[in-house]
TIKEVEX-962810 format. One record per residue (C-alpha): residue number from 1; residue in one letter; x, y, z. Coordinates in Angstrom, 2 decimals. Example, Ala and Ser with C-alpha at 12.3 -4.5 7.8 and 13.67 -1.06 7.14 Angstrom:
<sites>
(site 1 "A" (12.30 -4.50 7.80))
(site 2 "S" (13.67 -1.06 7.14))
</sites>
This chain:
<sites>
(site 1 "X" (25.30 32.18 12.07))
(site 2 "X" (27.46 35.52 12.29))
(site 3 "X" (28.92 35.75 15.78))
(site 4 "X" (28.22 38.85 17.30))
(site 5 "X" (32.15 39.64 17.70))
(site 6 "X" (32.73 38.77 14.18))
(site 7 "X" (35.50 40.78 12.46))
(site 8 "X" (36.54 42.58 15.53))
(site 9 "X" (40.08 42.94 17.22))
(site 10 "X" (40.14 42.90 21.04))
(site 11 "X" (43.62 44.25 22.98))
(site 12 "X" (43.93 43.10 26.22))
(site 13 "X" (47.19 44.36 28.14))
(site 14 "X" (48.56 42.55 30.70))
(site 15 "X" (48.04 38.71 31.71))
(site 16 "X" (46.08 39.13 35.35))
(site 17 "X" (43.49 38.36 36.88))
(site 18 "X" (40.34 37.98 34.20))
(site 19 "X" (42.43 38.17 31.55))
(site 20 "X" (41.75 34.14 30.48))
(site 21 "X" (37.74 34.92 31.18))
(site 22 "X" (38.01 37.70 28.64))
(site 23 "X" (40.03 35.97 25.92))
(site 24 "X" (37.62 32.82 26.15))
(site 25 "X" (34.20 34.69 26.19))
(site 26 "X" (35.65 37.10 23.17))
(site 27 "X" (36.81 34.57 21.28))
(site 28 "X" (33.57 32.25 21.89))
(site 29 "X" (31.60 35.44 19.84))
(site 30 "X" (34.29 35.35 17.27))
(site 31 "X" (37.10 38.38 18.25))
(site 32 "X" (40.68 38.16 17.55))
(site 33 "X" (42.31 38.76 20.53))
(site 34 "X" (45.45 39.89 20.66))
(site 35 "X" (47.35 40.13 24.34))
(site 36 "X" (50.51 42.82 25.04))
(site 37 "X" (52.94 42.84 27.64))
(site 38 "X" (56.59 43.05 28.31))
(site 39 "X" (56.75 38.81 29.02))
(site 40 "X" (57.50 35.95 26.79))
(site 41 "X" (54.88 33.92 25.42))
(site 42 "X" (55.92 31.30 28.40))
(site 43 "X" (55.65 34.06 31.34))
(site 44 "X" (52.31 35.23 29.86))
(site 45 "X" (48.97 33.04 30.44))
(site 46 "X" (47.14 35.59 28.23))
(site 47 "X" (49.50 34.74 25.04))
(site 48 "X" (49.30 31.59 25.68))
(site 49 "X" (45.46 31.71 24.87))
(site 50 "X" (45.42 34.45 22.55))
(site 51 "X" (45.04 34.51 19.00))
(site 52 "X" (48.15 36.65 18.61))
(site 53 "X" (50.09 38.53 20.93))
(site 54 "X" (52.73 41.67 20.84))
(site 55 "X" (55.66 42.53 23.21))
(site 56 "X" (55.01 46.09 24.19))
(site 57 "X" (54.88 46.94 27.93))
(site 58 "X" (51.53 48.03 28.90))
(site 59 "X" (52.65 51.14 30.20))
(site 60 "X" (54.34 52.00 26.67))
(site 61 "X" (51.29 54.07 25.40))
(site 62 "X" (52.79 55.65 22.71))
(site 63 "X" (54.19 52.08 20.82))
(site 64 "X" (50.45 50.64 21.68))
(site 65 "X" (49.13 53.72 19.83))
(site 66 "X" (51.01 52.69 16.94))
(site 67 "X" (50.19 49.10 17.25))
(site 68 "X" (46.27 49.57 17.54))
(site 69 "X" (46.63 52.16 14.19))
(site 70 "X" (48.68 49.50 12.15))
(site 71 "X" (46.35 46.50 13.32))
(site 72 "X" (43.46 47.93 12.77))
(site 73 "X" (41.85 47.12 16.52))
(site 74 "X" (38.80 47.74 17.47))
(site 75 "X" (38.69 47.45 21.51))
(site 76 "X" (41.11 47.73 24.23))
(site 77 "X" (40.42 46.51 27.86))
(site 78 "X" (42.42 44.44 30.46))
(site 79 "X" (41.63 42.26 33.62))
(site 80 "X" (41.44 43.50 37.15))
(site 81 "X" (44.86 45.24 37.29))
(site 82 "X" (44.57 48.97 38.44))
(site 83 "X" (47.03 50.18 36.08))
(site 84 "X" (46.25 48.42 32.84))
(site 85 "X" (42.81 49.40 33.13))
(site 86 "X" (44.00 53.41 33.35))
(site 87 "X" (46.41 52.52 30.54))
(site 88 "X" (42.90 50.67 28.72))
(site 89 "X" (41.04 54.09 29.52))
(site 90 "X" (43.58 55.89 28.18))
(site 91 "X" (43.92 54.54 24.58))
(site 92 "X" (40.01 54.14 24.30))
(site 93 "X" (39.53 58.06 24.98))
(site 94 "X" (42.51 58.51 22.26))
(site 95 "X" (40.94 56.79 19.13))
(site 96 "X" (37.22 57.12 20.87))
(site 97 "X" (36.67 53.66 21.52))
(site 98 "X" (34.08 52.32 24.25))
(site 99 "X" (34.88 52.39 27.64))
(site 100 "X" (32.89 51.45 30.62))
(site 101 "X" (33.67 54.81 32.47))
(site 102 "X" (35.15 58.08 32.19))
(site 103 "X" (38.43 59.25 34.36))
(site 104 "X" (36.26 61.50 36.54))
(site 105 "X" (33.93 58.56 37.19))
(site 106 "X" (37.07 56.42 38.33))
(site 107 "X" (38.40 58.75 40.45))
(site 108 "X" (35.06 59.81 42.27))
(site 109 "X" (35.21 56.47 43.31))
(site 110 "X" (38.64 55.16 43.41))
(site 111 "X" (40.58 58.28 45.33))
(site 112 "X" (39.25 57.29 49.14))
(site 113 "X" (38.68 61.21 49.66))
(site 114 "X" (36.28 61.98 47.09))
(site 115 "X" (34.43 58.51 47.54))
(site 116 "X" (34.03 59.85 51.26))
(site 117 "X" (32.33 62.66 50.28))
(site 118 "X" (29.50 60.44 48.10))
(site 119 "X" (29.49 58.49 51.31))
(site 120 "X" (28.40 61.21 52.80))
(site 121 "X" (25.92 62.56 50.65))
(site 122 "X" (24.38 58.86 49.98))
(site 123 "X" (24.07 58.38 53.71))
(site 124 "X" (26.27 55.33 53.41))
(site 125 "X" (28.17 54.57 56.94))
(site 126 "X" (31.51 55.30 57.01))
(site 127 "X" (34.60 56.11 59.39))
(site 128 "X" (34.75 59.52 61.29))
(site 129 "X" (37.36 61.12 58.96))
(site 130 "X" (39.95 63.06 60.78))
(site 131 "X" (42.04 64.84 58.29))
(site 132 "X" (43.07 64.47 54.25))
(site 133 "X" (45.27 66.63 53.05))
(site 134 "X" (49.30 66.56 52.24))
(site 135 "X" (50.46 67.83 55.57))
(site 136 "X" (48.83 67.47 58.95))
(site 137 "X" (48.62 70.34 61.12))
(site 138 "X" (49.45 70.62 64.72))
(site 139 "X" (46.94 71.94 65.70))
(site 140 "X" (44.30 68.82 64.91))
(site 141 "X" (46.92 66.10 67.09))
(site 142 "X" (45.02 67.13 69.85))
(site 143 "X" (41.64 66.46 68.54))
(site 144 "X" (42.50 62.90 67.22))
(site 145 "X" (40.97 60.00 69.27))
(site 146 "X" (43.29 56.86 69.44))
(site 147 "X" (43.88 54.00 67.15))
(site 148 "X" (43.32 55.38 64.10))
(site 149 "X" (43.95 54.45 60.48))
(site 150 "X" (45.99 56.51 57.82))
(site 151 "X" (46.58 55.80 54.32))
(site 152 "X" (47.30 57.10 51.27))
(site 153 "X" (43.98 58.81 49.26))
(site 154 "X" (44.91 56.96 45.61))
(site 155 "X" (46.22 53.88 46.66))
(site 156 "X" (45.35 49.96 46.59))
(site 157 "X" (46.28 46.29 47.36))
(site 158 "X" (46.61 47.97 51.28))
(site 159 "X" (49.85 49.62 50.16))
(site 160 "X" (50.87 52.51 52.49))
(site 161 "X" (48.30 51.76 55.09))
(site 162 "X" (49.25 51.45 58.72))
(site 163 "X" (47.37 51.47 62.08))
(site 164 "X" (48.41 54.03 64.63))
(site 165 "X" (47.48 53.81 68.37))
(site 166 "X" (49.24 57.39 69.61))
(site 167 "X" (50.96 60.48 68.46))
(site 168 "X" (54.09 58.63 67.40))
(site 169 "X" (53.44 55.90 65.32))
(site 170 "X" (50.69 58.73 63.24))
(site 171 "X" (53.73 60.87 63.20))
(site 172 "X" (55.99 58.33 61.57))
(site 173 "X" (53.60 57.10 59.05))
(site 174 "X" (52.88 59.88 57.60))
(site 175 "X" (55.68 59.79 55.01))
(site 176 "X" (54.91 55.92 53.88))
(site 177 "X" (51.41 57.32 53.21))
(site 178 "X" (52.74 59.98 50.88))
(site 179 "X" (55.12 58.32 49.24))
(site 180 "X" (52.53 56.03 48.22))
(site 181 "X" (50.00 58.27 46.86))
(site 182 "X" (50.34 59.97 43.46))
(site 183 "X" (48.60 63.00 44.88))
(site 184 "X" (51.03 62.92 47.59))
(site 185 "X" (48.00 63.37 49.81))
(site 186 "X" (46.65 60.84 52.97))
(site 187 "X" (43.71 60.44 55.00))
(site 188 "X" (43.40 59.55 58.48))
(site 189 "X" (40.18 57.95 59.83))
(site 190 "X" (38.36 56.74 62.63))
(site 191 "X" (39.84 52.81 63.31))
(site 192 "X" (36.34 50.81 62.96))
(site 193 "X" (36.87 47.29 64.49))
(site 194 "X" (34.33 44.52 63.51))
(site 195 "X" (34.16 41.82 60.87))
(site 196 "X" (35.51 42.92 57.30))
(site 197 "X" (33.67 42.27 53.96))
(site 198 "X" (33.47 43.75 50.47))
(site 199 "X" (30.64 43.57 48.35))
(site 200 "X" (29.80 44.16 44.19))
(site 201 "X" (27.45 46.05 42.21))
(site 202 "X" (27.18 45.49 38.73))
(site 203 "X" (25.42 47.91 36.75))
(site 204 "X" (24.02 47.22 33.41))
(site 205 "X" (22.27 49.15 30.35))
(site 206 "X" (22.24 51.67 33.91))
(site 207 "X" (20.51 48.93 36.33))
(site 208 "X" (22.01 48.60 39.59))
(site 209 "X" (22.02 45.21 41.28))
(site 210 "X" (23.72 43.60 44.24))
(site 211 "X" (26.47 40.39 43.08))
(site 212 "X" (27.75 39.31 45.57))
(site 213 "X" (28.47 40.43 49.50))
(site 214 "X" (30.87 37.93 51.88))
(site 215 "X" (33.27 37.86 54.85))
(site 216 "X" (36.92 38.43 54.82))
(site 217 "X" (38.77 36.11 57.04))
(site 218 "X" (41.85 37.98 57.69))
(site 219 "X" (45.74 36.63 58.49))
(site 220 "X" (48.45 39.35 59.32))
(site 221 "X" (52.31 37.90 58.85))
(site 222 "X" (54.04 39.98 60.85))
(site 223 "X" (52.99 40.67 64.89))
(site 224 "X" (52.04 44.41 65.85))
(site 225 "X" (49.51 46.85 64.01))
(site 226 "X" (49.61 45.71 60.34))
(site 227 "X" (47.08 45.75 58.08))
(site 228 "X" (45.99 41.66 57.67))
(site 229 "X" (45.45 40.08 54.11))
(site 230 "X" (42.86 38.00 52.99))
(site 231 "X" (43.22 34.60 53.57))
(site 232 "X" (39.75 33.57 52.49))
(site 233 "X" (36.85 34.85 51.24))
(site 234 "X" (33.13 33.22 52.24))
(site 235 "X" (29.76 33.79 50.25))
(site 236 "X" (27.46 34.34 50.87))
(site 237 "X" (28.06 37.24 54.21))
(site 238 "X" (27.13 35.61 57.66))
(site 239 "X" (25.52 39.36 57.91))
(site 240 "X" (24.24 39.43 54.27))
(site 241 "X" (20.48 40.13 55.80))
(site 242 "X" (21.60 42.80 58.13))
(site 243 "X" (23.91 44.47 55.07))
(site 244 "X" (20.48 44.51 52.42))
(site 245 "X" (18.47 45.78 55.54))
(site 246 "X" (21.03 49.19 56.34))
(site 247 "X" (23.29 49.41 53.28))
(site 248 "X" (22.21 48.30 49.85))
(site 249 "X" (19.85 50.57 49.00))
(site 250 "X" (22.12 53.61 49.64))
(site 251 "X" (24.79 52.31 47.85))
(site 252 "X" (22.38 51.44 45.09))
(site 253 "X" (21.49 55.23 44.69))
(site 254 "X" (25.64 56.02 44.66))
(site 255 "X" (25.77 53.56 42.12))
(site 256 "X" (23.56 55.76 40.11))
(site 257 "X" (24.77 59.35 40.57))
(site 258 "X" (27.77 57.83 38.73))
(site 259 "X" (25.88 58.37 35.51))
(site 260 "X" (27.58 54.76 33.98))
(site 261 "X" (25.85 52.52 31.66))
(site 262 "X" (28.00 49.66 31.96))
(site 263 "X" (30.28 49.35 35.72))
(site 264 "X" (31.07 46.89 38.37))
(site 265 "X" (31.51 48.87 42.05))
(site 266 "X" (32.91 47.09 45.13))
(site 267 "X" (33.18 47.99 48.24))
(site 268 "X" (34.90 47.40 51.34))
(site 269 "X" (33.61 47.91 55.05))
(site 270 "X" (33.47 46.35 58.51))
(site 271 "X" (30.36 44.86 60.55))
(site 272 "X" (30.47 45.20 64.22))
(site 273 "X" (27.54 42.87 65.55))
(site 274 "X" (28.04 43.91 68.96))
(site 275 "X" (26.73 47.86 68.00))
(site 276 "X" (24.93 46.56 64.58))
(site 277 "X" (26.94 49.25 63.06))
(site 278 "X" (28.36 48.84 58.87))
(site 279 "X" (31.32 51.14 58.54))
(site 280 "X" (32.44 51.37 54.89))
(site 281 "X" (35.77 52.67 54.19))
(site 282 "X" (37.08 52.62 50.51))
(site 283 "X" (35.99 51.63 47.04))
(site 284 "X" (36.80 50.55 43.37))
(site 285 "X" (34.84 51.07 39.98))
(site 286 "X" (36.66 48.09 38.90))
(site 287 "X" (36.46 43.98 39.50))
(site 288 "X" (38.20 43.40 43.20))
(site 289 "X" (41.06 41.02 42.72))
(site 290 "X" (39.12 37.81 43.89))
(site 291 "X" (37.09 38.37 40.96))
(site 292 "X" (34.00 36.57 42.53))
(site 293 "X" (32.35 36.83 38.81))
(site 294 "X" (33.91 33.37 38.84))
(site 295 "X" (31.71 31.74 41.37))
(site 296 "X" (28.90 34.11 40.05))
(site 297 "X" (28.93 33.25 36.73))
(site 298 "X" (28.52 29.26 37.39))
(site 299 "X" (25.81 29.75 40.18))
(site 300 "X" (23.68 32.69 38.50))
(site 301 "X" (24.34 32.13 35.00))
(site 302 "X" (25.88 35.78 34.61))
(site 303 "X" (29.16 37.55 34.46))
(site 304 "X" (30.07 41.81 34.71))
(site 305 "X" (32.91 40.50 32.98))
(site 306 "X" (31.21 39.80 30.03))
(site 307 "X" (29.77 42.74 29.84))
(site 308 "X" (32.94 44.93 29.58))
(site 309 "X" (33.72 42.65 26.45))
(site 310 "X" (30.13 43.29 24.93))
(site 311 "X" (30.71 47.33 25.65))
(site 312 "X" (34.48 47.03 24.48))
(site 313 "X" (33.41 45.64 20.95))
(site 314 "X" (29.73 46.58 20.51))
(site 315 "X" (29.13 49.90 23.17))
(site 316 "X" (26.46 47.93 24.74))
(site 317 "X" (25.83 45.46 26.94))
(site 318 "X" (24.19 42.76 25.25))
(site 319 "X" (21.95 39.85 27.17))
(site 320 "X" (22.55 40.52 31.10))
(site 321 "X" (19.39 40.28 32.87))
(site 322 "X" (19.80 42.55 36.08))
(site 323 "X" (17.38 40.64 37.90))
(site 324 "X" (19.11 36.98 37.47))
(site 325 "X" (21.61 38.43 40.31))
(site 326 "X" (21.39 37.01 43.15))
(site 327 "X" (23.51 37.53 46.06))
(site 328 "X" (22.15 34.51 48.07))
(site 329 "X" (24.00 32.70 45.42))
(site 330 "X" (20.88 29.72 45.43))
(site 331 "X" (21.82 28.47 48.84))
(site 332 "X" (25.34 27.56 47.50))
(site 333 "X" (27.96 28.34 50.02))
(site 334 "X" (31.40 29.69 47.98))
(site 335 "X" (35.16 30.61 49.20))
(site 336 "X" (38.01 31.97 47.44))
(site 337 "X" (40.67 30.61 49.42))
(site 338 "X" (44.46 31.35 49.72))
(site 339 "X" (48.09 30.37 50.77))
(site 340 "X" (49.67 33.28 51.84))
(site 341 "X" (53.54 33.67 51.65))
(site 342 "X" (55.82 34.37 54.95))
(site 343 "X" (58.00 35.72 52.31))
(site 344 "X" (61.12 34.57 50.95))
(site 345 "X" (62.49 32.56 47.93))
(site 346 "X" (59.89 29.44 46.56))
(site 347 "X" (61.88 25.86 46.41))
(site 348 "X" (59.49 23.51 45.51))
(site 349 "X" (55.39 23.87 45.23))
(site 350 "X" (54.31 20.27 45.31))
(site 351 "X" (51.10 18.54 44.14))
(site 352 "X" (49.15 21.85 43.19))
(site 353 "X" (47.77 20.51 39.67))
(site 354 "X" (46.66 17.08 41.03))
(site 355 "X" (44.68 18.21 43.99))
(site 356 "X" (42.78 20.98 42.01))
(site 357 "X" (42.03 17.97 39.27))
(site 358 "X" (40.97 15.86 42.19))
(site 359 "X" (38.43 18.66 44.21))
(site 360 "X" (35.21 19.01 41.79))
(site 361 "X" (34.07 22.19 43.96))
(site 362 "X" (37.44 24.13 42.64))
(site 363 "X" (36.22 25.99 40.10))
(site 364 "X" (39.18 28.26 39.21))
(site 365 "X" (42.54 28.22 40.69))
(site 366 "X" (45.52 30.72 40.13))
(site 367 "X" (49.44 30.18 41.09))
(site 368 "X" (50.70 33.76 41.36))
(site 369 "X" (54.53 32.91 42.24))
(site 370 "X" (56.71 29.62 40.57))
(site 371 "X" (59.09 27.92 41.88))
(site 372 "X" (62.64 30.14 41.87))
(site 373 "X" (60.39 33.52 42.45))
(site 374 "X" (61.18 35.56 45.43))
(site 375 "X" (58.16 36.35 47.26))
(site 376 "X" (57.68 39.65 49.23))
(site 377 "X" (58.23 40.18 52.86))
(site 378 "X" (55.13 42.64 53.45))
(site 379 "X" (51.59 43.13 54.60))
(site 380 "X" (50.03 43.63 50.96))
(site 381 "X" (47.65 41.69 48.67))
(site 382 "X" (50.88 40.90 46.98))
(site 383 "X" (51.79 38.05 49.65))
(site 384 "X" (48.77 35.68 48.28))
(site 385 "X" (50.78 33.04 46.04))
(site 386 "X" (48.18 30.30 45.33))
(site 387 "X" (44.12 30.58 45.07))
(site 388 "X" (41.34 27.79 44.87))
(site 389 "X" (37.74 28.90 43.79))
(site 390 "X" (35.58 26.40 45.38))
(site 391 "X" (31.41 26.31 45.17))
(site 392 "X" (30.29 23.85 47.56))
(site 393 "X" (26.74 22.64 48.82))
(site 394 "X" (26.97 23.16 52.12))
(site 395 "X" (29.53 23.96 55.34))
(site 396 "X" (30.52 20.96 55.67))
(site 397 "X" (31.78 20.07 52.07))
(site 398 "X" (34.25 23.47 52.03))
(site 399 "X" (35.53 22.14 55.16))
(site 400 "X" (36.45 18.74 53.83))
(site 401 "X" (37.70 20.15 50.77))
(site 402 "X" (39.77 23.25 52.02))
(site 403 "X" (41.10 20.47 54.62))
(site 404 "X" (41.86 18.28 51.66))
(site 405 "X" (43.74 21.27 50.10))
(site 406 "X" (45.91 22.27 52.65))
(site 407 "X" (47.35 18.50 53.11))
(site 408 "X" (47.86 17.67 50.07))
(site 409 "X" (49.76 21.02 48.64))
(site 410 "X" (52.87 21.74 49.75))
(site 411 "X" (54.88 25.31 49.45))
(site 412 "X" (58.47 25.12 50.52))
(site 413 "X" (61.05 27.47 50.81))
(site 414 "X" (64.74 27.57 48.82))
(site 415 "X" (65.85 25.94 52.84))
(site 416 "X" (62.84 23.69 52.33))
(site 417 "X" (61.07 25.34 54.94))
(site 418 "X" (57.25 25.36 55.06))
(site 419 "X" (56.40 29.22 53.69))
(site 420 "X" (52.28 29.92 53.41))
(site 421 "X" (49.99 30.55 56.08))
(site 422 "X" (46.59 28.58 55.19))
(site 423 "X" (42.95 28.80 56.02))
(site 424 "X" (42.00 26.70 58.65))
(site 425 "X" (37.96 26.48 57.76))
(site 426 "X" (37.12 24.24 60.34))
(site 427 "X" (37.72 27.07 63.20))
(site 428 "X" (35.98 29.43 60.96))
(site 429 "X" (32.75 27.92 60.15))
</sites>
């Protein structure tokens, strides 16, 4: 029986996120993938698993051009990372191979200004938006009402983003916003308190359908207005009902002015019970970097993931039933949970293996930093070091096993000093 990858050469750049889900399914249907980054086949997962693999930094188009001519490859795509995707899109539009979207269609959705603007015309909530632009004028101080949120209008992982509560601290920020914006442009926006979530749409042969929606259970490391990371990640949402009853079908009908064949969309918003009010505030035309297709794929028998493979290789999505999503996720109750570095140097990381072998519900697991890395000080996604993927049957199993987690690994510090915040489920749930 001919596989239906059979003969075809898959380039994945980078070693994130996704990047083992791709090589396994492409491989499964017979491609030869082939994995390129700047890291030694020891730093890099990816080459690990690969069929072959090439040391050219991802951001090197050129030298990839010239490998993917003498090589004779067929596809390129990468995991969830922002910038290897654009560097994917890139090469695909040079020799005119399949891509799930086109640059416009990323940036309608990705720059936080023009996604506004669908917002708006979908009828989706969102913040009151104040001002985006590259310099704010003095005259529009006076109109601004108090805390609100700036950021940059092109940037992710919560880089650039601080919370401002007077004239001051908006003053101030203004230049970490720009500096971390391509466009050198920011937005500032209403400050919508409430309980955070994100939610993904996958959309296939042009079928929208809801994945997946949850609740964000934030942790900030430092004290004072920062923007909090994700400690853990519940599905499904608490408010899930609520969300299908305001939201979903709006967003639905943004999915489809995008024109796209093959996508996945998430979103990111707040719920505030007390006014019943969803505020959504930015978006991605790309996998978020839980990558929930994990949990998905297991529960619902389906994976967006495959599907960029299948349009990679074949430009079409081949065998995703739309209607097999389910959001509910069959009365499963999933986390994606974290340790989250303090910051500093890592010592020692102690019994991390073992304890995944010995939790069935851990599906997945990733260790971001090793032992001898040094570890941001920030308030970015870039502070998670370790991640456990756990489906579990009810409440009360997640909060034996996250329990059973957080005893039995250890993350110390070069002073041998305890350095992750963990989730403590049992106050949650």
């Amino acid at each position: 029986m001919i596989r239906k990858f059979e003969g075809k050469k898959l380039l994945l750049l980078g070693s994130n996120v996704g990047t083992l889900d791709l090589i396994r399914y492409a491989k499964k249907h017979g491609a030869y993938t082939i994995v390129a980054d700047n890291l030694s086949v020891e730093e890099s997962i990816g080459k690990q698993f690969s069929d072959d693999n090439v040391l050219i930094s991802t951001g090197d188009i050129e030298t990839l051009k010239e490998y993917i001519r003498d090589h004779n490859v067929n596809g390129v795509f990468a995991g969830v990372s922002e910038f290897n995707l654009l560097n994917a899109m890139k090469l695909c539009d040079f020799f005119g191979f399949s891509f799930y979207c086109t640059k416009d269609q990323w940036d309608a959705i990705e720059d936080k200004e023009s996604f506004r603007q669908l917002c708006l015309k979908f009828h989706v909530p969102c913040p009151h938006t104040y001002y985006t632009g590259t310099q704010l004028p003095e005259h529009l101080l006076a109109s601004i009402n108090y805390p609100v949120i700036i950021k940059p209008v092109d940037s992710c992982s919560s880089i650039g983003i601080s919370i401002c509560r007077d004239k001051e601290s908006l003053i101030s920020s203004i230049p970490e916003a720009v500096n971390n914006s391509k466009k050198g442009r920011f937005i500032i926006e209403e400050f919508f308190e409430g309980d955070e979530f994100s939610a993904h749409y996958t959309i296939a042969n042009g079928q929208v359908s809801l994945s997946c929606v949850d609740n964000r259970i934030p942790v900030a490391i430092h004290d004072g207005d920062v923007t909090t990371i994700p400690i853990a990640r519940i599905y499904p949402s608490s408010f899930i009902d609520e969300y299908i009853k305001q939201v979903d079908d709006k967003m639905k009908e943004l999915c489809k002015s995008l024109h796209l064949d093959t996508g996945v969309l998430f979103i990111q918003g707040l719920y505030n019970k007390k006014s019943n009010r969803f505020s959504i505030f930015e978006a991605g035309l790309r996998c978020a970097g839980e990558a929930p297709y994990r949990l998905i794929e297991k529960i619902n028998g389906i994976s967006f993931m495959n599907n960029f493979v299948d349009y990679a290789l074949l430009g079409r999505v081949d065998n995703f039933e739309s209607r097999n999503d389910d959001p509910y996720l069959k009365g499963k109750i999933c986390c994606i949970a974290s340790f989250v570095s303090k910051g500093g140097r890592v010592g020692k990381i102690l019994h991390f293996e073992e304890t995944v072998k010995a939790i069935p519900s851990i599906i997945d697991s990733e260790c971001r930093y090793h032992e001898g890395d040094l570890t941001p000080s920030g308030n970015t996604l870039r502070q998670i070091m370790l991640r456990f993927v756990l489906i579990c049957d009810n409440r009360e199993q997640l909060i034996k096993d996250i329990e059973t987690i957080n005893n039995s690994i250890e993350v110390l510090d070069d002073r041998g000093m305890a350095m992750c915040y963990t989730f403590d489920a049992k106050r949650y749930l």
